[in-house]
Chimera marker file (.cmm) of the C-alpha trace (Angstrom):
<marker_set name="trace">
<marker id="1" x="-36.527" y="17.111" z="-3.967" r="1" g="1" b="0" radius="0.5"/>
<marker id="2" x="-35.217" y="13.715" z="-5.805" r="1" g="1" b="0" radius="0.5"/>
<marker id="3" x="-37.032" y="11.779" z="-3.522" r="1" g="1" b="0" radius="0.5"/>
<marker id="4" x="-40.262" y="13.689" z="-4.502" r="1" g="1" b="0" radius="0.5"/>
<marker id="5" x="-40.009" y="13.595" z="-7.888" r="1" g="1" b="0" radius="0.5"/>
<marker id="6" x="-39.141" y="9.479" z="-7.564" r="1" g="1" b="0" radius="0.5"/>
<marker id="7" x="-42.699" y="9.170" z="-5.841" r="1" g="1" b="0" radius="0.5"/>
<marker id="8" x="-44.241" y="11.402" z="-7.729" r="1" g="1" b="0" radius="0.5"/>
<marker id="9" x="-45.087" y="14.047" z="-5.039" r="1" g="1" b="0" radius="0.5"/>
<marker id="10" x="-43.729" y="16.719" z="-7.259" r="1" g="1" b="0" radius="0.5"/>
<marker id="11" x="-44.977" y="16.660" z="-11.505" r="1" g="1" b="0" radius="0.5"/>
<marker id="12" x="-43.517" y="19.121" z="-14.183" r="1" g="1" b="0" radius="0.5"/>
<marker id="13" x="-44.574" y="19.786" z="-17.359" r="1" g="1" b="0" radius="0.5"/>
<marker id="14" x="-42.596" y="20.392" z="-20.166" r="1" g="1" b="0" radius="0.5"/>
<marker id="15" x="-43.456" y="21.166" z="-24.326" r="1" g="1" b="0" radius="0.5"/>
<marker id="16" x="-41.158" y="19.720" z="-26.199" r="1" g="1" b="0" radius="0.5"/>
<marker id="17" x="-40.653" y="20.717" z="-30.174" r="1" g="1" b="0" radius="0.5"/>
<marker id="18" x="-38.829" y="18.519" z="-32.708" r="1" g="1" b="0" radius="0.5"/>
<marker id="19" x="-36.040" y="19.774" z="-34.483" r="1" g="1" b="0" radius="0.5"/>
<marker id="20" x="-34.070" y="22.999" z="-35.057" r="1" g="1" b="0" radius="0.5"/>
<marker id="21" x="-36.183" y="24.204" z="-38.141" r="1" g="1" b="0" radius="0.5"/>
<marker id="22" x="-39.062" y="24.543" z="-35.629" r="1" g="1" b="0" radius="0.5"/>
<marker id="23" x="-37.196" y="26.737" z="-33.185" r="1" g="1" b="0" radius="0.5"/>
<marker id="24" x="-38.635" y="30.241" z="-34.223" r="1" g="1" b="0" radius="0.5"/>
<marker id="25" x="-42.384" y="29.091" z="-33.548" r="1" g="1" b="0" radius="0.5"/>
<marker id="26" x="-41.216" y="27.609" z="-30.618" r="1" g="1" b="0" radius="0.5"/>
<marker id="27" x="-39.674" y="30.695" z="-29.406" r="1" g="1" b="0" radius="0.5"/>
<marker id="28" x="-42.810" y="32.708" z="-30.600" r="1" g="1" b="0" radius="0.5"/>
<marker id="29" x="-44.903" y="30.447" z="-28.753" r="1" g="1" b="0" radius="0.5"/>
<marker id="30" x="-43.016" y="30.623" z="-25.407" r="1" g="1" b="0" radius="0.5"/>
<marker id="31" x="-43.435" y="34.253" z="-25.746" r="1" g="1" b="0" radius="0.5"/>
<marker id="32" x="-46.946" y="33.810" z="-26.262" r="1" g="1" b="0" radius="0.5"/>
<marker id="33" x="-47.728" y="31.359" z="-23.526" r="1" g="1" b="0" radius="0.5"/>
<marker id="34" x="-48.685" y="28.857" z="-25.423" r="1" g="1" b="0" radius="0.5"/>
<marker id="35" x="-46.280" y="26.122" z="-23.353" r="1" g="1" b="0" radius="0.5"/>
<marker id="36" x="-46.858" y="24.186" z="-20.198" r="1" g="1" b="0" radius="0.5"/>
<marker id="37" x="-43.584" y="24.162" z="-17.987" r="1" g="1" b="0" radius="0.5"/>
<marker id="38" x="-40.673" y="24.138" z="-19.833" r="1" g="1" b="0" radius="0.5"/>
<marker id="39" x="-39.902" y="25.042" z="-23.627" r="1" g="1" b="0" radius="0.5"/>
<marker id="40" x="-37.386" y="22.602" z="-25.211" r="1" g="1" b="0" radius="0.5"/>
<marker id="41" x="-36.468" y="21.847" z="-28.237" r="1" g="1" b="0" radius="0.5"/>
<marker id="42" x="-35.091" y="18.328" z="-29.128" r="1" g="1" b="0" radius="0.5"/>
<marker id="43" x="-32.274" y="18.273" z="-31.269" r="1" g="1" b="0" radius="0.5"/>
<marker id="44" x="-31.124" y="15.132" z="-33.791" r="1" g="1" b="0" radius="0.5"/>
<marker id="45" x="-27.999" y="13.717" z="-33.693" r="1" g="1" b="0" radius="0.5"/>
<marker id="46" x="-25.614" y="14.498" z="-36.579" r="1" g="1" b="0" radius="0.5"/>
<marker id="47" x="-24.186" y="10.985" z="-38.339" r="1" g="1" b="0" radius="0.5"/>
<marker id="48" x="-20.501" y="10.514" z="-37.703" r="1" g="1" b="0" radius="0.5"/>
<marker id="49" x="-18.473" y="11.929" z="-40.420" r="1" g="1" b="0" radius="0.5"/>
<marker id="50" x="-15.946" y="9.587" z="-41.702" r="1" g="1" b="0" radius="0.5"/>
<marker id="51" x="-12.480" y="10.725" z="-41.173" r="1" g="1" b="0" radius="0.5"/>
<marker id="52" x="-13.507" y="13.249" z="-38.528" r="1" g="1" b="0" radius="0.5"/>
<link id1="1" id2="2" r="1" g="1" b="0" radius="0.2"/>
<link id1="2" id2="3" r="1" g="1" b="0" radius="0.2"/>
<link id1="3" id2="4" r="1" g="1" b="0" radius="0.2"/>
<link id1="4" id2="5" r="1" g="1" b="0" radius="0.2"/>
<link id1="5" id2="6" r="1" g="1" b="0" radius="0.2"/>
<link id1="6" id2="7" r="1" g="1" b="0" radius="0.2"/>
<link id1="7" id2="8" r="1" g="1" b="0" radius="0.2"/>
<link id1="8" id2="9" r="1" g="1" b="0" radius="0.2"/>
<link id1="9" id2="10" r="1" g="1" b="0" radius="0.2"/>
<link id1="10" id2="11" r="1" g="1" b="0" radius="0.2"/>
<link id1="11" id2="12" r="1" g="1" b="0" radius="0.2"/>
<link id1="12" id2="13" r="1" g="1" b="0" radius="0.2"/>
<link id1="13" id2="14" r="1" g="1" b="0" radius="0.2"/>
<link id1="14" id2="15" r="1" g="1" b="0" radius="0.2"/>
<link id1="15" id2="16" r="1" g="1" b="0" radius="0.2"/>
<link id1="16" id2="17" r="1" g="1" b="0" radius="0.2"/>
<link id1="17" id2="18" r="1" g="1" b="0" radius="0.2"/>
<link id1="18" id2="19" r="1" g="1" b="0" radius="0.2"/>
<link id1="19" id2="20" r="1" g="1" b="0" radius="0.2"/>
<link id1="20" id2="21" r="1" g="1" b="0" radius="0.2"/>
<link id1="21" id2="22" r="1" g="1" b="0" radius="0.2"/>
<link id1="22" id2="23" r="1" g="1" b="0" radius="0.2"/>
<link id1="23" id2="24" r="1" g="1" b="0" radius="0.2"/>
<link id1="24" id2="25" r="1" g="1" b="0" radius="0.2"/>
<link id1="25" id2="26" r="1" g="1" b="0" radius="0.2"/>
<link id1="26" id2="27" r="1" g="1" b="0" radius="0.2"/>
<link id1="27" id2="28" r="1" g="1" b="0" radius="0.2"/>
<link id1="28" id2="29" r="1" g="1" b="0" radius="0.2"/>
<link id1="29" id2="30" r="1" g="1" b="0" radius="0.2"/>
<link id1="30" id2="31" r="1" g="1" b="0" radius="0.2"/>
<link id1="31" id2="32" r="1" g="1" b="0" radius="0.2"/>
<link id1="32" id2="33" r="1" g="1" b="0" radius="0.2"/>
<link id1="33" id2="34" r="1" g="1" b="0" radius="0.2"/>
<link id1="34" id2="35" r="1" g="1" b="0" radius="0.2"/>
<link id1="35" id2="36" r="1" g="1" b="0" radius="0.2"/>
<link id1="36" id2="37" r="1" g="1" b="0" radius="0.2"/>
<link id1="37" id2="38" r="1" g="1" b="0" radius="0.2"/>
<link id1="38" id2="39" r="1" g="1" b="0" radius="0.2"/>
<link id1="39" id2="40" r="1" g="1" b="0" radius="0.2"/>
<link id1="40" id2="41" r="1" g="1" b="0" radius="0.2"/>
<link id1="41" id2="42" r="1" g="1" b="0" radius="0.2"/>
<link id1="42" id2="43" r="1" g="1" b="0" radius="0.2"/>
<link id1="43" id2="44" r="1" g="1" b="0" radius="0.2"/>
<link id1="44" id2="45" r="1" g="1" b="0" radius="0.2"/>
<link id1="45" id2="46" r="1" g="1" b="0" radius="0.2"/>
<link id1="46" id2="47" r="1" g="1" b="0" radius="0.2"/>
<link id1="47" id2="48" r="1" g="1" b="0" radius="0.2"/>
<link id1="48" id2="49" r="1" g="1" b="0" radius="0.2"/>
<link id1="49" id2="50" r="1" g="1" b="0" radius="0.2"/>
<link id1="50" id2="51" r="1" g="1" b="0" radius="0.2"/>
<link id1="51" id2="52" r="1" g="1" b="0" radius="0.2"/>
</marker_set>
């Protein structure tokens, strides 16, 4: 299957939502159909906390 997707053989799709605020429409949508492939939704990176 690797070797597939390396030469292309084998596509996916994927939606991909930014940020956690946009979660709920992205779960509405999924449930809708309104995605292609895969639902995900792409988190930030929290800054370091000093002292932590």
């Amino acid at each position: 299957m690797a070797g597939w997707l390396a030469d292309g053989t084998v596509r996916y799709d994927e939606t991909i939502v930014d940020g956690l605020e946009n979660a709920p429409q992205a779960f509405t949508d999924l449930l809708d159909g309104a995605n292609t492939g895969k639902m995900l939704v792409r988190l930030q990176a929290m800054p370091a906390v000093p002292g932590r």
